[in-house]
N, C-alpha and C positions, 0 to 999 in steps of 0.2 A: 676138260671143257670141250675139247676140239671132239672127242668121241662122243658128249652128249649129240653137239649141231651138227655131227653126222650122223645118228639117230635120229636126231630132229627131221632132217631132211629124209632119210629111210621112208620115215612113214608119213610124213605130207604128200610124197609121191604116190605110196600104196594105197594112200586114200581116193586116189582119185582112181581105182580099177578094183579095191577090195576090200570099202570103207568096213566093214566090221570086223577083218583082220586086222584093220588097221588103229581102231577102236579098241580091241584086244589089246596091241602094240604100244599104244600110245598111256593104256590105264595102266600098265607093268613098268613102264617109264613113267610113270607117275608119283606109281610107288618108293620106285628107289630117289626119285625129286620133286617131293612133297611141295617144296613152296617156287618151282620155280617159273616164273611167268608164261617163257615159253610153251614149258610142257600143259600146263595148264589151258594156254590158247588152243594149242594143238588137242587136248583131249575135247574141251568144248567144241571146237570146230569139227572133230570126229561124232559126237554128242547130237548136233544137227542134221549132222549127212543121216544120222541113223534115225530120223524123230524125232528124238528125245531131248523136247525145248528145255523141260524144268533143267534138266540136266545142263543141259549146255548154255543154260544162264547163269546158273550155281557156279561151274568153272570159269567161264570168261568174267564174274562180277570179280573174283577170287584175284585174277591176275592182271584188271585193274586196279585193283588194292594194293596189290606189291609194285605196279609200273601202269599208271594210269593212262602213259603213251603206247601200249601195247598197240601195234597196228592190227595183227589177228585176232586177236577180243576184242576190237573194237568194231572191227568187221564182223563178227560173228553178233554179237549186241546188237549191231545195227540191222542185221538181215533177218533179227527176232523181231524185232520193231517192226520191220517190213512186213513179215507174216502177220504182222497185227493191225496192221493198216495204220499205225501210227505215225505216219510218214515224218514230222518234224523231228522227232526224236530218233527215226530212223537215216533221218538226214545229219543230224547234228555228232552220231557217234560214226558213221561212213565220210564227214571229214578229217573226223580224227584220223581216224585209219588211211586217208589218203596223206598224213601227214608223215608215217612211217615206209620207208622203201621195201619192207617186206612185205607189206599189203597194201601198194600204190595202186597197181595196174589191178587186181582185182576189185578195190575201193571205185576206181574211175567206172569200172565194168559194173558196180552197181548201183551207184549213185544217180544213173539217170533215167530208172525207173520210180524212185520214190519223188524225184524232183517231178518228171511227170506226170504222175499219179496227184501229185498236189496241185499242182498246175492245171488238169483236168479236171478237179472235184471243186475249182474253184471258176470254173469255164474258160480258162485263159487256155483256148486250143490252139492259140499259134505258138505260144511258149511251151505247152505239152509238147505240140509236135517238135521243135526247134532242142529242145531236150532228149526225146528219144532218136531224133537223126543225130545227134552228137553219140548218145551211145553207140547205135549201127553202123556208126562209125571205125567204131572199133571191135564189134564183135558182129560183121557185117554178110554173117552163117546162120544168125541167130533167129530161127522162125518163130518162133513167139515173137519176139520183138516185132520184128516185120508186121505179123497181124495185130501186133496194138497199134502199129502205125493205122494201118488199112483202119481200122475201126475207128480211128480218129478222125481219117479224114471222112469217114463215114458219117458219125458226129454232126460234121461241117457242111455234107453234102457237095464234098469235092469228089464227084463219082468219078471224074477219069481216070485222076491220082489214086483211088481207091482200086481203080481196075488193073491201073499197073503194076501197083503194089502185089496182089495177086497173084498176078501174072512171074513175077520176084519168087513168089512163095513153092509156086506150082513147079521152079525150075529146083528148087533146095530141096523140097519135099512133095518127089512125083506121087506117093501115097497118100497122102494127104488129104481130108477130103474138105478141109476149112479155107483155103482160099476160094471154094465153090460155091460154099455155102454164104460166105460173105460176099461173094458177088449174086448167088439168092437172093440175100437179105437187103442189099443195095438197089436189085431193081425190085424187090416188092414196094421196100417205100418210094420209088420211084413211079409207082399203079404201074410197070412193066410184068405183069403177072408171067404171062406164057412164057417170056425171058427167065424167069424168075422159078419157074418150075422147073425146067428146061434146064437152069443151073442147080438142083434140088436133084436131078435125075443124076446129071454127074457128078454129083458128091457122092450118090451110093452105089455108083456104076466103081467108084475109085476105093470106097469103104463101106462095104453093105452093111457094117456093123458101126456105122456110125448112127448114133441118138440122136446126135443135135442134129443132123442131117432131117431125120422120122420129125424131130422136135419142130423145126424152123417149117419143112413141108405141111405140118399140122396148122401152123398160125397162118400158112398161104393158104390153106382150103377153108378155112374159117371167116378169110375175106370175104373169097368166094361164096358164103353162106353155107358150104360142104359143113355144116356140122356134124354130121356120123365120119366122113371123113376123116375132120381135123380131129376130134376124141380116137379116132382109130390109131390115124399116125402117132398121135402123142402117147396113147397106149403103148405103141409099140415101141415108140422109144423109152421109155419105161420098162417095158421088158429086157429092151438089151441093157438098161441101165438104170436098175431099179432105185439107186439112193441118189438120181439127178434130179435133184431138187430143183430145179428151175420147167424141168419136166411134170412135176406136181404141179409147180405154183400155174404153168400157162396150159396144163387142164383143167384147174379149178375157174381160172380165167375164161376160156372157155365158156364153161358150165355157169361162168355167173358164179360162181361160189366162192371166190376169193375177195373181188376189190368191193362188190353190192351185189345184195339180194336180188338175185332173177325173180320178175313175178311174170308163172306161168299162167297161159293163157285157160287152160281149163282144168277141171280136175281130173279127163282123162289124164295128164301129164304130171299126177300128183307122186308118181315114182320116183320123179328125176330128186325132190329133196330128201329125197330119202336116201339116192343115191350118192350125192352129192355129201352127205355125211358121213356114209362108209369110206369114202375116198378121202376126204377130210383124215376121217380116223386113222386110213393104211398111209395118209402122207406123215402124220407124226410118228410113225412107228419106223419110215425108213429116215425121214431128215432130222435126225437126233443128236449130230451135230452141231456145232457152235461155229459154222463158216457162216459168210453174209446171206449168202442164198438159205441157209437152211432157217438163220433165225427169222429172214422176213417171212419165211412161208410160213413156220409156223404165227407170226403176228398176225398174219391175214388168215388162216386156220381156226386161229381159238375165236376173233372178230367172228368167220361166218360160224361156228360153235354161239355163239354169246356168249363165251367164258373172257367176259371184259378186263378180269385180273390177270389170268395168264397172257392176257394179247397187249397189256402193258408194260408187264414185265418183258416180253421178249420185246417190246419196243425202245425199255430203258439197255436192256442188254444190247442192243445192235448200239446204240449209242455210246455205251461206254467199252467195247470193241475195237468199233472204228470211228472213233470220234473226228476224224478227218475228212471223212467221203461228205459226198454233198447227200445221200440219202441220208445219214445223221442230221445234216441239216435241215431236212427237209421233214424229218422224223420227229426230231424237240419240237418244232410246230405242230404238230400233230397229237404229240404228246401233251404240250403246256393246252391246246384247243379240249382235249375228252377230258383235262382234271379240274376245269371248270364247269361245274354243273351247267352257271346261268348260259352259258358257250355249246352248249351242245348241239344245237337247232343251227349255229353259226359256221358257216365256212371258212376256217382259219387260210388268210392268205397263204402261208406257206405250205399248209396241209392241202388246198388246195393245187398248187405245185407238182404235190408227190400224186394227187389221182392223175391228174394236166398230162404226165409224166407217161402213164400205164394208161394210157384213156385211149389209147387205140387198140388195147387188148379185150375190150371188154364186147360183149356179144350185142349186135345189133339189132337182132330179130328174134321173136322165143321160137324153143323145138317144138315138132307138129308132136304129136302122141304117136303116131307110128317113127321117127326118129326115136322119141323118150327107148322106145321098147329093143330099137337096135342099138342103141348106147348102154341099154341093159346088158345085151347079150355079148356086146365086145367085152365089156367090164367081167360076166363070169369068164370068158375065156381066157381073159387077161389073168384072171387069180389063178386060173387053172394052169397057167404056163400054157397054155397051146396056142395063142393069138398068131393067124398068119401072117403074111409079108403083107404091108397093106399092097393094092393097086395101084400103080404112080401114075 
């Protein structure tokens, strides 16, 4: 026994610098202890670090069957829940796991992001935040963390604490180019534009190959009525990161082609729907995943398509996904509003919510026909891979 939980501990450690040796390590100890809880948590837990959910649900369900108190399958369970945005169920087996001393202090370390995340999707921002300062509390290195802060208080419109927070991020992670860009995106809804580009400039002075950098500077020239601009930028960030779905959905946005139908002013400008289709078409060929960005793009995709079936289905699929975010809730309205024929003509309170939501992305003014023609020609260069750096 004493030489298995020194094995045990062998490879809990190796996992953390050479998880598919360790993955190796742990399924060869499995073999010679078929039914034993630990090694069981331990291969699931190796099963995760590698991808491979089915897997590492199938193991950790296995060794709560023989020890229902297992703290690392329960921790492992519960951080599959997380990737699923199922946050109660991901809360309810993360305090199991804080009940075991072998997986206390990693249970504490993630339990207060799904606390969080619930707490935000139901708009309780002071208990959101009050939840992840108890996390960085304790893993007070952790820059993602940090930036869900920032973007909370972002949320709330507490721009100072949002600015320090940053300022936080920029000392952990001088590469970095997202606490810039959140301070971008903090004075655009702020109307502090020039500030706001200004922070857009050193984000890709820090990370040229940052997207959301191209992305976010796209939605600020868009304000500005830059429409060849913002399709530029957004292109571009598209190039450097062609399956960023949220890069599709706010050029279709843009264009009118995602949340409502643009009506163009003449029929010189009769290209842009046509355009608007291909792009539609190249967005479902790269966002072909089932993360939340990819299935709302495609709901608003098939919508500006008119394929009413498929933009239902990925509407019922976002919902039974992440049935915990407030866009699910905002979505069943929306959903119960189109399956009522006599309803259609009617603005469902809650579906109204979800445009309320995105109604500052949508385009103010239509394009001139000499824009339609240079929105044409980014677009071929964009398939062509040659699109330049835009102009900042």
């Amino acid at each position: 026994m004493m030489k298995l939980r020194s094995r045990l501990a062998d490879i809990w450690e190796l996992a953390g610098s050479d998880p598919t040796t360790a993955l190796e390590s742990a399924r060869r100890l499995l073999r010679e202890h078929p039914k034993d809880p630990d090694v069981l948590a331990l291969v699931a837990e190796c099963c995760l670090t590698a991808r491979n959910d089915v897997a590492a649900r199938r193991y950790a369900k296995r060794a709560l069957t023989l020890r229902p108190g297992n703290g690392p399958a329960n921790l492992v369970v519960g951080k599959l829940y997380m990737e699923q945005n199922r946050l109660r169920k991901a809360i309810s087996y993360l305090r199991k796991a804080m009940r075991s001393s072998e997986s206390r202090v990693a249970a504490h370390k993630e339990i207060s992001k799904p606390l969080f995340e619930l707490a935000r999707s139901s708009r309780q921002y002071d208990e959101a935040r009050n939840h992840l300062r108890s996390y960085l509390g304790r893993c007070p290195n952790d820059v993602d963390g940090w930036m869900d802060l920032a973007w909370e208080c972002y949320y709330c419109g507490r721009w100072d604490e949002c600015d320090e927070i940053c300022e936080k991020v920029k000392a952990l992670d001088p590469k970095s180019a997202r606490p810039f860009i959140m301070e971008g995106w903090s004075r655009h809804m702020q109307g502090r534009y020039a500030d706001a580009m200004a922070c857009f400039r050193s984000a890709i002075d820090v990370d040229p190959g940052s997207a959301q950098a191209y992305e976010r500077l796209g939605l600020l020239k868009e304000v500005l009525n830059d429409y060849v601009g913002a399709v530029e930028c957004l292109l571009f960030s598209l190039q450097l990161d062609i399956k960023r779905t949220r890069g599709w959905d706010m050029l279709l946005n843009v264009l009118g082609g995602a949340m409502q139908q643009w009506l163009f002013p003449s029929s010189e400008s009769a290209v842009m729907p046509d355009l608007i289709q291909r792009i539609c078409e190249s967005a479902l060929i790269h966002a072909s995943d089932d993360s939340m960005n990819a299935i709302i793009l495609r709901y608003h995709v098939y919508q500006r398509l008119g394929n009413e079936v498929a933009s239902l289905a990925e509407g019922q699929k976002y919902v039974k996904l992440f049935p915990d975010t407030k866009v699910a809730e905002m979505m069943r309205g929306v959903l119960r509003s189109r399956a009522i024929p006599e309803q259609d003509d009617d603005e469902d309170e809650v579906g109204q919510e979800f445009l309320s939501t995105f109604g500052h992305l949508l385009p103010s003014a239509p394009i001139e026909s000499n824009e339609a023609q240079e929105i044409e020609r980014l677009w071929e260069l964009f398939q062509a891979g040659s699109l330049a750096i835009p102009e900042i």
